[in-house]
C-alpha positions in Angstrom: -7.2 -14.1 -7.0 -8.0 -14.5 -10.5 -6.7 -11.9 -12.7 -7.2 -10.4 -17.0 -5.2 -10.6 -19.4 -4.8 -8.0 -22.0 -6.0 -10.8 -24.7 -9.0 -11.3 -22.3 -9.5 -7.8 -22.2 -9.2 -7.7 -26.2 -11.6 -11.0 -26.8 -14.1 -9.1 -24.4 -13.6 -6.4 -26.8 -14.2 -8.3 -29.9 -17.4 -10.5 -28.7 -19.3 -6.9 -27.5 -18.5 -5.3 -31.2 -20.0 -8.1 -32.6 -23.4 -8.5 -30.5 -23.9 -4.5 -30.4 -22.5 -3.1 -32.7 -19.6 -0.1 -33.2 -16.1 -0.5 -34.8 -13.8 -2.7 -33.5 -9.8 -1.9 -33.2 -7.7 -1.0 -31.0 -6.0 2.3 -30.9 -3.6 1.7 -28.6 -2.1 -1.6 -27.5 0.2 -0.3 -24.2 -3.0 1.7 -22.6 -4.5 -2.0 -22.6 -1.5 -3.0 -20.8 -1.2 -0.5 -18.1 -4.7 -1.6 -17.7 -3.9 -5.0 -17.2 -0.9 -4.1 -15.1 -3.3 -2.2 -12.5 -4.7 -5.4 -11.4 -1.7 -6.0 -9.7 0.2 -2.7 -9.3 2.4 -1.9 -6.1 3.8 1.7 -4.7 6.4 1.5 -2.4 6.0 -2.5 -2.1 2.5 -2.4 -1.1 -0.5 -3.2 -3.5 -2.3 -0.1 -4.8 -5.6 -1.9 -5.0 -6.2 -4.5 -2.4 -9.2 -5.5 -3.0 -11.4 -7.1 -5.7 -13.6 -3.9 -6.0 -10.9 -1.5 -6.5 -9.3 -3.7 -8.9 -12.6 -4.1 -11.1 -13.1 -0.4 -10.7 -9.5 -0.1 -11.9 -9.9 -1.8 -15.0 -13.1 0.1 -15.7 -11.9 3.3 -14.8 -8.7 2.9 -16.9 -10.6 1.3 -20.2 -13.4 4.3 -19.7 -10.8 7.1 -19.6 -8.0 6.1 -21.6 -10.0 5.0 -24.6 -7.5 2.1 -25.9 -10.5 1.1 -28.3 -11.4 2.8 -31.5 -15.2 2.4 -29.7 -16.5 0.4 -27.1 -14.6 1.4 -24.6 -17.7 2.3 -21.9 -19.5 -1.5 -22.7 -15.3 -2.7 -22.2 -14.4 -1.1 -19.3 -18.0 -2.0 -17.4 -17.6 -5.5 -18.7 -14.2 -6.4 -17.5 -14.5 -4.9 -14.2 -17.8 -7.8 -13.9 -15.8 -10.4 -15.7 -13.2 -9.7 -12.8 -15.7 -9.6 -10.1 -17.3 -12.9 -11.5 -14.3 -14.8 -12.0 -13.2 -14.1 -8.1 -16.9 -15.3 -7.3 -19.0 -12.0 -7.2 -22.5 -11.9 -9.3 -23.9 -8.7 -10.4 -26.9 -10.6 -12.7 -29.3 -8.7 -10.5 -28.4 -5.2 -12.2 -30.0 -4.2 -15.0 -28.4 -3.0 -18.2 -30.3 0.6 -17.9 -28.2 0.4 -14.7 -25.1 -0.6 -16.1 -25.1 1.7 -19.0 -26.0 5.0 -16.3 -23.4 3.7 -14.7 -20.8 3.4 -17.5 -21.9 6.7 -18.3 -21.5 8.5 -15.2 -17.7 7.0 -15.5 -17.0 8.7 -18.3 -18.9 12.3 -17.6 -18.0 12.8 -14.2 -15.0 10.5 -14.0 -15.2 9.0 -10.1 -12.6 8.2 -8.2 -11.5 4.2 -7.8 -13.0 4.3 -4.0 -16.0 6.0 -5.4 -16.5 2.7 -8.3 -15.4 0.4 -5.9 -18.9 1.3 -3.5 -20.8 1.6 -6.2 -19.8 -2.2 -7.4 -19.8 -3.6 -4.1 -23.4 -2.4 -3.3 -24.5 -3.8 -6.4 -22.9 -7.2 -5.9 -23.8 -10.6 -4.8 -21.3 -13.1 -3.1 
């Protein structure tokens, strides 16, 4: 499995700034590393998120609600939870960005559970 990096994560960052608009910083450098760090995180030995889903919704959820950007943090989040999915071989082209942005939104106002992302990204996504 194919993983971010926190200077993925912050080039993502950078590049969506820069075609929509916003201020780009970072307000805080360690919230992009636990982040990075769910990817992979264990309890007990065993691996908190198994699967590529919950892993992507990981990274979104965390970006979304910890706000480690000065702004950007809902086009972040969504986007590297999709850059995950598409670098382990998943394809969400066929979702809109109306879609993406409700979605993004609903993240932040209602603040789903992983499991709950998760569905949601692997209903909307092509092998």
């Amino acid at each position: 499995m194919k993983y971010l990096t926190a200077d993925d994560i912050e080039r993502l960052h950078l590049q969506i700034i820069e075609a929509s608009g916003g201020s780009l910083g970072i307000r805080d450098s360690g919230r992009i590393a636990s982040v990075v760090a769910s990817q992979q995180q264990e309890v007990f030995g065993t691996v908190l998120y198994e699967t590529v889903f919950d892993k992507a919704a990981a990274l979104i959820r965390g970006i979304i609600g910890d706000h480690p950007f000065v702004d950007g943090n809902k086009r972040t989040g969504t986007m590297s939870g999709l850059l995950l999915l598409e670098l382990n071989g998943f394809d969400m082209s066929a979702v809109t960005d109306k879609e993406l942005e409700d979605f993004a939104v609903h993240v932040a106002t209602k603040k789903p559970s992983i499991e709950q992302i998760a569905t949601w990204l692997r209903q909307h996504t092509k092998k």
